[in-house]
Backbone and ligand atoms as CSV (ligand in chain L), in Angstrom:
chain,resi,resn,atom,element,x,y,z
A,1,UNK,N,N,-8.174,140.594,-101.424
A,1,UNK,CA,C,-7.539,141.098,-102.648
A,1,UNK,C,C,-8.329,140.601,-103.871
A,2,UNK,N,N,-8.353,141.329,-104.777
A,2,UNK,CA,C,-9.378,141.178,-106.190
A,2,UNK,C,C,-8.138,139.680,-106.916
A,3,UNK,N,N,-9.286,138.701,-107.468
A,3,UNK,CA,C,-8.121,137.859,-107.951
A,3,UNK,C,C,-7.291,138.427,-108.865
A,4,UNK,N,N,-6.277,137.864,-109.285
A,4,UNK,CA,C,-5.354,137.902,-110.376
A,4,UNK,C,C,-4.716,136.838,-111.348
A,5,UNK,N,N,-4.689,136.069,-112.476
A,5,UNK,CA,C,-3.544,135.465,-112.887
A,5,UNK,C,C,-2.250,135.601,-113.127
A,6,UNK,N,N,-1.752,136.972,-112.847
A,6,UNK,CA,C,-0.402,137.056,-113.141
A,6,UNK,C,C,0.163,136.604,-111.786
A,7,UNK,N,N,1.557,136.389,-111.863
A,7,UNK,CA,C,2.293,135.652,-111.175
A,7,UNK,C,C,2.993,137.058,-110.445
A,8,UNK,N,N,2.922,136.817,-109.201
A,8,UNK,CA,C,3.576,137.636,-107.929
A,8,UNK,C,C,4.968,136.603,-107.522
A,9,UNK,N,N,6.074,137.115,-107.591
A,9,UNK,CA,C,7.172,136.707,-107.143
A,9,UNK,C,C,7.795,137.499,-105.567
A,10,UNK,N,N,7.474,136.673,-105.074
A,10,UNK,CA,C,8.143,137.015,-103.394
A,10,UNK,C,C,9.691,136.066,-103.011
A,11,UNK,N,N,10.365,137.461,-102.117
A,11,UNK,CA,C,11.942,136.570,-101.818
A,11,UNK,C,C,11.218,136.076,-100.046
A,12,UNK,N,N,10.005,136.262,-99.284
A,12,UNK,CA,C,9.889,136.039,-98.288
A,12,UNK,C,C,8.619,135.205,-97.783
A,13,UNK,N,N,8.073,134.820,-97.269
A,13,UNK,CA,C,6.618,134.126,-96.943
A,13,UNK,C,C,5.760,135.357,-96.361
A,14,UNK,N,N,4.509,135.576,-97.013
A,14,UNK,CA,C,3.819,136.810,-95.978
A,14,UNK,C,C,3.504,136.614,-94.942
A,15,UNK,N,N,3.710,137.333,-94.200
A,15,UNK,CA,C,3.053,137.643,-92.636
A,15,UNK,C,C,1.615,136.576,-92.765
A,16,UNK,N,N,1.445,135.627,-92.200
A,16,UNK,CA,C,0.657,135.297,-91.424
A,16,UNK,C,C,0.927,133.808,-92.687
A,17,UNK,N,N,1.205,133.830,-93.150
A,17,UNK,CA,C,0.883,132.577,-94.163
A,17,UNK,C,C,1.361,130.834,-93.768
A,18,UNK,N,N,2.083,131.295,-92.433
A,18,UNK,CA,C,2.336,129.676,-91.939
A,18,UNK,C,C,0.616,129.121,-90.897
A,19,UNK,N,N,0.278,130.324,-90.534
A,19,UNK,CA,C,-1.059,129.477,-90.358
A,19,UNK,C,C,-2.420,130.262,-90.679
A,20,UNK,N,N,-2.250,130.285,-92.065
A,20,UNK,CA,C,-3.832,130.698,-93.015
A,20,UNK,C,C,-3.859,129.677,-93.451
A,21,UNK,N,N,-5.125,129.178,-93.309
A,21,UNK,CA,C,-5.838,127.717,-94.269
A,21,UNK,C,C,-6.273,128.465,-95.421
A,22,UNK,N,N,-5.843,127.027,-96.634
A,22,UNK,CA,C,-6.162,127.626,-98.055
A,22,UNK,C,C,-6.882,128.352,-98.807
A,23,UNK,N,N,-8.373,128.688,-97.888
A,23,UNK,CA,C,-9.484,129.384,-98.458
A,23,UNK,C,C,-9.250,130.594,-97.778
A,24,UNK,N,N,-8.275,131.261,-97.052
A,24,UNK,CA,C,-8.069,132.408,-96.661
A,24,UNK,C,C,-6.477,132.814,-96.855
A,25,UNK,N,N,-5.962,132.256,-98.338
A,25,UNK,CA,C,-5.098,132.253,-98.316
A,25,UNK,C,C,-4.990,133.872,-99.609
A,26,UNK,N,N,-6.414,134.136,-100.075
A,26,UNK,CA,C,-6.596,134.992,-100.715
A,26,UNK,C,C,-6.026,136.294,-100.001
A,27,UNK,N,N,-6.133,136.536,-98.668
A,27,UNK,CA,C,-6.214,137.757,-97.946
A,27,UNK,C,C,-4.485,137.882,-98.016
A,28,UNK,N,N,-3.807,136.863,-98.238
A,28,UNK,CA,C,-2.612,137.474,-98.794
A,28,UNK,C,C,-1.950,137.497,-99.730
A,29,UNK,N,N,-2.614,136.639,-100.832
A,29,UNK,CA,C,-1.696,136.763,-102.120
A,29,UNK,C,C,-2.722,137.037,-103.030
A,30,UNK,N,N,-2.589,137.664,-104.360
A,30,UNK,CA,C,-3.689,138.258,-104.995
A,30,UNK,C,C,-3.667,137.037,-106.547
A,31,UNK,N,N,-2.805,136.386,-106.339
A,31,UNK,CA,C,-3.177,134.857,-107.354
A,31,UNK,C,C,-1.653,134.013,-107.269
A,32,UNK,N,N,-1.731,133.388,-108.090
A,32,UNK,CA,C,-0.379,132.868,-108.446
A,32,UNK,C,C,0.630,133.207,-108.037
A,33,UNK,N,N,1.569,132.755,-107.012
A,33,UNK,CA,C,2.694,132.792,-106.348
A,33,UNK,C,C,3.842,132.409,-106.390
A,34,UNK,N,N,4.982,132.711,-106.589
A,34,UNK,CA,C,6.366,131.912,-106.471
A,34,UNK,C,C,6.883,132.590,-105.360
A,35,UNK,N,N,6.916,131.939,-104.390
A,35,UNK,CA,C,8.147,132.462,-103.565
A,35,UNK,C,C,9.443,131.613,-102.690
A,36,UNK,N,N,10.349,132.513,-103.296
A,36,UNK,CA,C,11.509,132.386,-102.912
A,36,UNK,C,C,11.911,132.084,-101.439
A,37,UNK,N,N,12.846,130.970,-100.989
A,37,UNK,CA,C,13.107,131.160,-99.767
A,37,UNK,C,C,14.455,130.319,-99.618
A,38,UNK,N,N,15.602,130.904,-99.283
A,38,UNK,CA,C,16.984,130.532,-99.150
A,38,UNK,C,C,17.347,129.170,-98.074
A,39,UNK,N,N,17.907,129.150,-98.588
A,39,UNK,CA,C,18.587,127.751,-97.732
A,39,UNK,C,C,19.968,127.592,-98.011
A,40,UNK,N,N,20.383,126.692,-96.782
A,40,UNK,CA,C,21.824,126.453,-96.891
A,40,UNK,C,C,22.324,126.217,-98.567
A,41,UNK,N,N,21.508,124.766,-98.710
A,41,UNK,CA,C,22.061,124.268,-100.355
A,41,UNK,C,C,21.610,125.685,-101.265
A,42,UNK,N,N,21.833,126.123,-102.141
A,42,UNK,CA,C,21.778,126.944,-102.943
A,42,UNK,C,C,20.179,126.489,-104.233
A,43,UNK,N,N,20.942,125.390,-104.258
A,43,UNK,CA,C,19.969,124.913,-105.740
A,43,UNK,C,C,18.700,124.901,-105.285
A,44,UNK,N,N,17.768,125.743,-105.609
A,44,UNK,CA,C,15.864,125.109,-104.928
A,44,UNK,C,C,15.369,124.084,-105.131
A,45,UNK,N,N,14.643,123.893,-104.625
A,45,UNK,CA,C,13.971,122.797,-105.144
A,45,UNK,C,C,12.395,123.050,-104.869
A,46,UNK,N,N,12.253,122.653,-106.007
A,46,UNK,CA,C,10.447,123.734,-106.490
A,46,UNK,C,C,9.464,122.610,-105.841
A,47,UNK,N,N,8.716,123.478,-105.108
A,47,UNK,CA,C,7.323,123.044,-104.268
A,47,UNK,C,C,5.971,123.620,-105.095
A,48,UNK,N,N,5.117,122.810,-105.814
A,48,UNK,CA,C,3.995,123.286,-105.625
A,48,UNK,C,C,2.593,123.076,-105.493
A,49,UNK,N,N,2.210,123.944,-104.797
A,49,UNK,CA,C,0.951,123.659,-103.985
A,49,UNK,C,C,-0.300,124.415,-104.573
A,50,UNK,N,N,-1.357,124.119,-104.242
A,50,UNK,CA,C,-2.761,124.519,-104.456
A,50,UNK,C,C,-3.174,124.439,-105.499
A,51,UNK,N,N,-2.415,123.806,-106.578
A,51,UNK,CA,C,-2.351,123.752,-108.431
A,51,UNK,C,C,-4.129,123.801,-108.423
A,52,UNK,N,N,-4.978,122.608,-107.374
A,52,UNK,CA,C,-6.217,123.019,-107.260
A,52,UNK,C,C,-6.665,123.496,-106.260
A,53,UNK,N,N,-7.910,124.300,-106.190
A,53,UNK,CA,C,-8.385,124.752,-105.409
A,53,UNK,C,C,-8.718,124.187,-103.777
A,54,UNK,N,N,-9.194,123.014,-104.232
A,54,UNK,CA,C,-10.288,122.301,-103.469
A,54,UNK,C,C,-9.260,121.153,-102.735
A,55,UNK,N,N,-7.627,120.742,-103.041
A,55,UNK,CA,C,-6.790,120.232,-102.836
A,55,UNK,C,C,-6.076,120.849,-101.848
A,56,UNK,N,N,-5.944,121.306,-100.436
A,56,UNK,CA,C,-4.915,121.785,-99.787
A,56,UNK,C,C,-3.919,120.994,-99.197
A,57,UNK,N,N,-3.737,119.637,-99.273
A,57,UNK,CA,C,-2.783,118.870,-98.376
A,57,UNK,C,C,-1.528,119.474,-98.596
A,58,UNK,N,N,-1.413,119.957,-99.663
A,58,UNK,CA,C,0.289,120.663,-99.965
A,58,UNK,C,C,0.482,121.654,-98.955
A,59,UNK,N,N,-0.624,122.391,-99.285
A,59,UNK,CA,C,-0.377,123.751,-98.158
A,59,UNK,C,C,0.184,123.154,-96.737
A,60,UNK,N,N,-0.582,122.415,-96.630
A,60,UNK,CA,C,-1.257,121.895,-94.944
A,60,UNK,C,C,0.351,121.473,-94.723
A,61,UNK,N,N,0.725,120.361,-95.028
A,61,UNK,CA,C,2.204,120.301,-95.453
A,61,UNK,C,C,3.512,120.759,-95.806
A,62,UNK,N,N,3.486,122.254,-96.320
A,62,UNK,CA,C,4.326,122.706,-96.160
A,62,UNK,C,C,4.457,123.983,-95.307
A,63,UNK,N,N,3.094,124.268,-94.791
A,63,UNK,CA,C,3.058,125.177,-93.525
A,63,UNK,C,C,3.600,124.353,-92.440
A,64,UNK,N,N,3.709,123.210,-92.329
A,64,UNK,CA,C,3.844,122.080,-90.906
A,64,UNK,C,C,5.336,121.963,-91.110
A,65,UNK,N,N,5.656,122.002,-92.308
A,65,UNK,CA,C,7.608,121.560,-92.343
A,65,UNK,C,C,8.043,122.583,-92.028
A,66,UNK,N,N,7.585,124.232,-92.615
A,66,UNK,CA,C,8.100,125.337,-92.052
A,66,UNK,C,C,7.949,125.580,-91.139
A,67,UNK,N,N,6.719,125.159,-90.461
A,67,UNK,CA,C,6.934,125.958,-88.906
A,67,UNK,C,C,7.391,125.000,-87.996
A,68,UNK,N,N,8.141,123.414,-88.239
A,68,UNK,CA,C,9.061,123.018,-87.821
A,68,UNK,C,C,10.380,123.863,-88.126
A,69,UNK,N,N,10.474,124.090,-88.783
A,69,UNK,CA,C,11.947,124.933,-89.042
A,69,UNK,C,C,12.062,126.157,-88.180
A,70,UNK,N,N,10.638,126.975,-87.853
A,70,UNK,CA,C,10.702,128.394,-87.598
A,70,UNK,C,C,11.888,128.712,-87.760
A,71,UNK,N,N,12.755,129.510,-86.869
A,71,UNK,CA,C,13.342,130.409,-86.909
A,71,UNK,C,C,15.185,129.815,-87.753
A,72,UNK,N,N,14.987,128.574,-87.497
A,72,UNK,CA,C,16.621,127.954,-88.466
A,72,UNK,C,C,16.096,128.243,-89.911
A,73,UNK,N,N,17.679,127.986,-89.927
A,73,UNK,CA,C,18.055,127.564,-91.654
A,73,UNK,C,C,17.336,126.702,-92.282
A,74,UNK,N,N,16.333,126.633,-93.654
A,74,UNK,CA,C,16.193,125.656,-94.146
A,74,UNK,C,C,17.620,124.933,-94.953
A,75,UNK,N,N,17.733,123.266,-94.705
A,75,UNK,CA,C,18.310,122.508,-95.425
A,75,UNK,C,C,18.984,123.161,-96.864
A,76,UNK,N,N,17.817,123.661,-97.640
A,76,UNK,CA,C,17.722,123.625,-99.385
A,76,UNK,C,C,16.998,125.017,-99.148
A,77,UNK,N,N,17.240,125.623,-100.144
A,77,UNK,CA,C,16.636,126.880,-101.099
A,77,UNK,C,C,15.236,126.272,-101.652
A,78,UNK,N,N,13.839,126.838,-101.166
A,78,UNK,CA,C,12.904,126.750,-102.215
A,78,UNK,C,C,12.365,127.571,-103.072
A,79,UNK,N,N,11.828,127.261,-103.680
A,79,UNK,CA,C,11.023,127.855,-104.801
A,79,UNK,C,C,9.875,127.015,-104.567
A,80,UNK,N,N,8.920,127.978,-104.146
A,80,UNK,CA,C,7.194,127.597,-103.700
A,80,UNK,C,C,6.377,128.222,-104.526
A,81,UNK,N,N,5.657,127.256,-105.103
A,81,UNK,CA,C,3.936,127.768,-105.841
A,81,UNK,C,C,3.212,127.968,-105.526
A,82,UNK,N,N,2.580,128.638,-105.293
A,82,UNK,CA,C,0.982,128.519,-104.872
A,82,UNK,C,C,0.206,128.779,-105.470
A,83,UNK,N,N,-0.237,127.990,-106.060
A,83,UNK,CA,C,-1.440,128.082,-107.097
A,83,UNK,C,C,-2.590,128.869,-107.263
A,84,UNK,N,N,-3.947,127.877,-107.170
A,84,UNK,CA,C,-4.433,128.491,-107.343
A,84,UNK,C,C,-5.990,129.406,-106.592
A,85,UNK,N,N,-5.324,130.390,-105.951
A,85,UNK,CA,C,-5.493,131.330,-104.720
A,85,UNK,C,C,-7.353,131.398,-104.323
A,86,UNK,N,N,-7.558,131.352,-105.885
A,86,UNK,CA,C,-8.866,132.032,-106.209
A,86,UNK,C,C,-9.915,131.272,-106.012
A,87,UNK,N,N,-9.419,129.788,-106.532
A,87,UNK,CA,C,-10.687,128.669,-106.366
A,87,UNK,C,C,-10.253,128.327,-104.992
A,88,UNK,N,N,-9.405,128.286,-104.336
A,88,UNK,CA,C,-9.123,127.784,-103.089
A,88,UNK,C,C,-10.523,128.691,-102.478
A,89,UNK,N,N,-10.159,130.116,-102.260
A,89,UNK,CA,C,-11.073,130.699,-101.984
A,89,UNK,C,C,-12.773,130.292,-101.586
A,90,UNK,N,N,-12.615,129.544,-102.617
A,90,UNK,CA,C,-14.324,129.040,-103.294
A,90,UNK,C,C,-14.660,127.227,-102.620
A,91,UNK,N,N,-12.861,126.903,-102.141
A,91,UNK,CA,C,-13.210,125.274,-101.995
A,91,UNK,C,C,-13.430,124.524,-103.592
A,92,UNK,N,N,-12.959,125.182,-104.660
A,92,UNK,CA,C,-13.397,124.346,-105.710
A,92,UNK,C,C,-11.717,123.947,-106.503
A,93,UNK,N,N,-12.039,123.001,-107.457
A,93,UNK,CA,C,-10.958,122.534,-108.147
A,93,UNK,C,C,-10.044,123.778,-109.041
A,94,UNK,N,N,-11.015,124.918,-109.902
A,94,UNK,CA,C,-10.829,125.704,-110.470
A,94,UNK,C,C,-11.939,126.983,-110.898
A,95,UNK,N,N,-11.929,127.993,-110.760
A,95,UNK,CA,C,-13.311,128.440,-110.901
A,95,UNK,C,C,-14.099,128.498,-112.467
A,96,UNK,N,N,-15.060,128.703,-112.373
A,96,UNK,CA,C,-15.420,128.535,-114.028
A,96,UNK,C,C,-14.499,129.203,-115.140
A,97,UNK,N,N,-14.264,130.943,-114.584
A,97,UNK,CA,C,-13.298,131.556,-116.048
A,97,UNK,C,C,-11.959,131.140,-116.006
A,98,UNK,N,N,-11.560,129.974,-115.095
A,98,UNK,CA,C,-10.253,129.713,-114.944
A,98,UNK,C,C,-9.758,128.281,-115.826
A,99,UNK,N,N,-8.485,128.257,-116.162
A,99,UNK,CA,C,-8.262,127.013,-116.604
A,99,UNK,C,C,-7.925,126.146,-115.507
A,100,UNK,N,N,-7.819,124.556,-116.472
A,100,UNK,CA,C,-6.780,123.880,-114.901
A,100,UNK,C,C,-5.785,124.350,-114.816
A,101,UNK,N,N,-5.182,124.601,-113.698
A,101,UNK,CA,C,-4.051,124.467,-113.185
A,101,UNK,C,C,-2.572,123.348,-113.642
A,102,UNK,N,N,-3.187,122.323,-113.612
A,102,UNK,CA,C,-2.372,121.374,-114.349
A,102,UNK,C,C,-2.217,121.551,-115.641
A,103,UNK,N,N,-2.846,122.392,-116.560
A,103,UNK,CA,C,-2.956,122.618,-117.909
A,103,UNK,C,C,-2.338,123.696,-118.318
A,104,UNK,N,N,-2.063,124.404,-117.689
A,104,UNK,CA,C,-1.257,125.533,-118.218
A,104,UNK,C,C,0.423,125.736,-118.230
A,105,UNK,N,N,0.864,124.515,-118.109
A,105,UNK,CA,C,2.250,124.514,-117.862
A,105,UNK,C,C,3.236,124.759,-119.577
A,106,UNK,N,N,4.353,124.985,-119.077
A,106,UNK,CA,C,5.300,125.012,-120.565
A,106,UNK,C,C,4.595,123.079,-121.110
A,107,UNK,N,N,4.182,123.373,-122.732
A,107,UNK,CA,C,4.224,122.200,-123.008
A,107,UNK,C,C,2.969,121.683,-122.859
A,108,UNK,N,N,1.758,122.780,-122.422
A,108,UNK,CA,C,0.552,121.964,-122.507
A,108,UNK,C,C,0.269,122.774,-124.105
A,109,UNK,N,N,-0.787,122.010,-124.865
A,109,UNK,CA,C,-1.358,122.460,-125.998
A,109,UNK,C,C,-2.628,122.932,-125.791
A,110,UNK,N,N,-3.041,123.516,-124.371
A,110,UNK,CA,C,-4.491,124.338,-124.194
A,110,UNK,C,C,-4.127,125.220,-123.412
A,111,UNK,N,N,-5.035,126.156,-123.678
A,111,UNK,CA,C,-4.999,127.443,-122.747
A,111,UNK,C,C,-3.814,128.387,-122.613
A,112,UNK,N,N,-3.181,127.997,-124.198
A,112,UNK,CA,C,-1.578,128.638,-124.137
A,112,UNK,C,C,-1.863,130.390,-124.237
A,113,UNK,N,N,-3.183,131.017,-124.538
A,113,UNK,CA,C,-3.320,132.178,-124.919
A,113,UNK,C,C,-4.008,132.321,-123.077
A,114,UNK,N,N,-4.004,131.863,-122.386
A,114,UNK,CA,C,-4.680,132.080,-120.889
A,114,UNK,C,C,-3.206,132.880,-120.116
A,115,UNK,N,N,-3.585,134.452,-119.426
A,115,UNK,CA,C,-2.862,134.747,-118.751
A,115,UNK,C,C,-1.984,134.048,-117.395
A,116,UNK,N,N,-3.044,132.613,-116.817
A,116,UNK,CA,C,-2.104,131.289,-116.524
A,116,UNK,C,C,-1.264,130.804,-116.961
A,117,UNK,N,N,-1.242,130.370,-118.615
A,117,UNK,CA,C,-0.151,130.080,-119.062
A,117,UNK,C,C,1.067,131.159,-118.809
A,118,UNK,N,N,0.542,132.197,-119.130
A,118,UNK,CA,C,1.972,133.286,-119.334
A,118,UNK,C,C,2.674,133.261,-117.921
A,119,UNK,N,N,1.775,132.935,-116.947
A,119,UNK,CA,C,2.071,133.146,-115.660
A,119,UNK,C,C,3.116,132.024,-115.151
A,120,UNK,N,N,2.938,130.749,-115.781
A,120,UNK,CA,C,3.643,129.412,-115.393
A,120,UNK,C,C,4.919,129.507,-116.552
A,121,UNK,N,N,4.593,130.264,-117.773
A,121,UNK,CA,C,6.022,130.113,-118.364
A,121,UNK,C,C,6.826,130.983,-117.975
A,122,UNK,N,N,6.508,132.008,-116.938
A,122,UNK,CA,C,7.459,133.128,-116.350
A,122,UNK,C,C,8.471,132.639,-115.241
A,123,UNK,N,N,7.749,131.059,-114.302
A,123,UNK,CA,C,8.436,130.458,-113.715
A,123,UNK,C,C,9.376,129.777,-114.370
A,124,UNK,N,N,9.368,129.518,-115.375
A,124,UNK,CA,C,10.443,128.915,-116.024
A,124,UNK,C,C,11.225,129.548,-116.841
A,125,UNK,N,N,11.418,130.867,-117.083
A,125,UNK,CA,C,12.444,131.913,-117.223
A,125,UNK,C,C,13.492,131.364,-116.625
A,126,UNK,N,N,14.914,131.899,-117.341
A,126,UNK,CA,C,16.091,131.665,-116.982
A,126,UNK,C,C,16.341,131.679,-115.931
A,127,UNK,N,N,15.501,133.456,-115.246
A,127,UNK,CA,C,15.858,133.667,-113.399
A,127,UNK,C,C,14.959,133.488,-113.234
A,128,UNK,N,N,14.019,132.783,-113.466
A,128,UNK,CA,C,12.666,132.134,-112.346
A,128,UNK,C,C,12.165,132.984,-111.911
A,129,UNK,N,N,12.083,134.573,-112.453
A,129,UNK,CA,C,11.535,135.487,-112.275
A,129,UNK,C,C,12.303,136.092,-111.022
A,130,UNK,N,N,13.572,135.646,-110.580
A,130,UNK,CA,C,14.244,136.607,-109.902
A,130,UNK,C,C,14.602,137.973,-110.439
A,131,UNK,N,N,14.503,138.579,-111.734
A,131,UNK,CA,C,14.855,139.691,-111.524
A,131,UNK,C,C,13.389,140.437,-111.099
A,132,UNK,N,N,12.137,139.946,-110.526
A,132,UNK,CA,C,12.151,141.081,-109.717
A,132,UNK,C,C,11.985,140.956,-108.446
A,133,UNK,N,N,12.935,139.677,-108.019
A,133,UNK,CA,C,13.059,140.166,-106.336
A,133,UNK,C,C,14.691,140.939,-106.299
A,134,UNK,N,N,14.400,141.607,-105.168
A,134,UNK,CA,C,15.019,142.621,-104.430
A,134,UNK,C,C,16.440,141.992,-104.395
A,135,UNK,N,N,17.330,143.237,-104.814
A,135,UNK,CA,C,18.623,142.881,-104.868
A,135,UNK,C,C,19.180,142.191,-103.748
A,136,UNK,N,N,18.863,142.260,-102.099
A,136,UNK,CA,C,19.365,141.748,-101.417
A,136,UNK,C,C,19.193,140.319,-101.814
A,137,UNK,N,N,18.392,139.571,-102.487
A,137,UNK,CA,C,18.335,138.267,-102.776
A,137,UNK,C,C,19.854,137.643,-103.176
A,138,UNK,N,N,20.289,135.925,-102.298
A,138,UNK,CA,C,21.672,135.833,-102.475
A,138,UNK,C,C,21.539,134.620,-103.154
A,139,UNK,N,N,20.555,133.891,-104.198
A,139,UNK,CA,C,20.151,132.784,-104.160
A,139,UNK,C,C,19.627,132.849,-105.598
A,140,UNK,N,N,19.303,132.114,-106.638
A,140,UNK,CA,C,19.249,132.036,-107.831
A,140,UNK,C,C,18.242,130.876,-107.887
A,141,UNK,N,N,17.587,131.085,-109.451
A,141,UNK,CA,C,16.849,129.694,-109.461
A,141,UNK,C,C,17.291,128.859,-110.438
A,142,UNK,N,N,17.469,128.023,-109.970
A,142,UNK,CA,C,18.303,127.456,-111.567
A,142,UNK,C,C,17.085,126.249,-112.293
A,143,UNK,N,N,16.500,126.934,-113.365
A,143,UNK,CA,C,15.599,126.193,-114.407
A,143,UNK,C,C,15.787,125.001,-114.277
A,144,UNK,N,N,16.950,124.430,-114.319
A,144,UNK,CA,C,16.801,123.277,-114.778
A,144,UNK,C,C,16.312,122.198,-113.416
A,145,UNK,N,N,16.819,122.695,-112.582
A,145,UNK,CA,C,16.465,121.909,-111.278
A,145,UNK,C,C,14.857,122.095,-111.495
A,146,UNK,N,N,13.982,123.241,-111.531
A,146,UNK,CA,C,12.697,123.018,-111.880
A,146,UNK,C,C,12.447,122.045,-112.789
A,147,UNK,N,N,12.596,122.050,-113.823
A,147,UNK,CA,C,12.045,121.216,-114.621
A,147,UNK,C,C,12.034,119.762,-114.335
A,148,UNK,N,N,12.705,119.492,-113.614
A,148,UNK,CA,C,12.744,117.927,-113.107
A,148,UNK,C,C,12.160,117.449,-111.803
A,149,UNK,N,N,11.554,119.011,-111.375
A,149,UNK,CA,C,10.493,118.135,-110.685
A,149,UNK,C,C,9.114,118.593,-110.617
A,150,UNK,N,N,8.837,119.619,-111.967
A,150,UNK,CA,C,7.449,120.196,-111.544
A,150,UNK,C,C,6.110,119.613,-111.770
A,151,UNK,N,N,6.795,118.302,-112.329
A,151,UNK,CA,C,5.471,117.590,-112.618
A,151,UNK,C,C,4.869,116.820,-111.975
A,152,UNK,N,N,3.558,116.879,-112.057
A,152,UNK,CA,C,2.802,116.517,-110.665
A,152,UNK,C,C,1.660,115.634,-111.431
A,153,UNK,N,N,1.092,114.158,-110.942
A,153,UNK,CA,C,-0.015,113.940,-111.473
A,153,UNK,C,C,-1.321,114.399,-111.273
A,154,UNK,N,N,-2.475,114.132,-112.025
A,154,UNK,CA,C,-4.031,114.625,-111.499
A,154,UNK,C,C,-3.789,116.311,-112.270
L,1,ZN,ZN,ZN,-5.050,118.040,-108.398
């Protein structure tokens, strides 16, 4: 898929994504990811991964907790990131026309005009960008639970 910075919101995990390693993680998402995934508890609790390229332990990690879970209930409702698709691709931290990842959040003072930024303040919309998953969705994101844990060091 041609990269993208805008943010793709999924209510499901794609086909094959519990075991694609990070540099072939392009062949299913076309950049920036949130996706949705229900759980018993309601409230999510926001995961995110690949913020750099060249960093996959998150992935590696939360492909291994899910496919302990396969086919049950998760515990908790998440809300998963996946960063950033493109430098993963490459094995690098970020690619040259890209910003950091860590830099584009609500509240950084760079790169606020970068279609990254627009992309990370869409996760923090009221519905966490649920209105555009699919009405069958039974699960909500509630902001504020994001905000208390999206911060990540490095
Ligand atoms: Zn990092």
């Amino acid at each position: 898929m041609p990269h993208s910075a805008m943010l793709t919101v999924l209510d499901h995990l794609p086909e094959r994504f519990l075991d694609t390693p990070a540099r072939e993680l392009h062949r299913l998402l076309s950049g920036p990811t949130l996706i949705h995934l229900p759980g018993r508890r309601t409230p999510p609790l926001f995961i995110s991964v690949l913020l750099h390229g060249n960093e996959d332990t998150g992935v590696v990690a939360l492909q291994s907790v899910l496919r302990a879970y396969g086919k049950r209930p998760l515990p908790r409702a998440l809300s998963i990131l996946v960063g950033n698709v493109a430098a993963a691709r490459e094995g690098l931290r970020r690619l040259d026309d890209q910003p950091d990842y860590n830099r584009v959040w609500p509240g950084s003072t760079v790169h606020t005009a970068s279609p990254e930024y627009a992309a990370m303040r869409e996760v923090f919309q009221p519905d966490g960008g649920a209105r555009r998953l699919s009405p069958a969705s039974t699960f909500t994101t509630t902001p504020a639970s994001i905000r208390t844990t999206a911060w990540s060091v490095d």
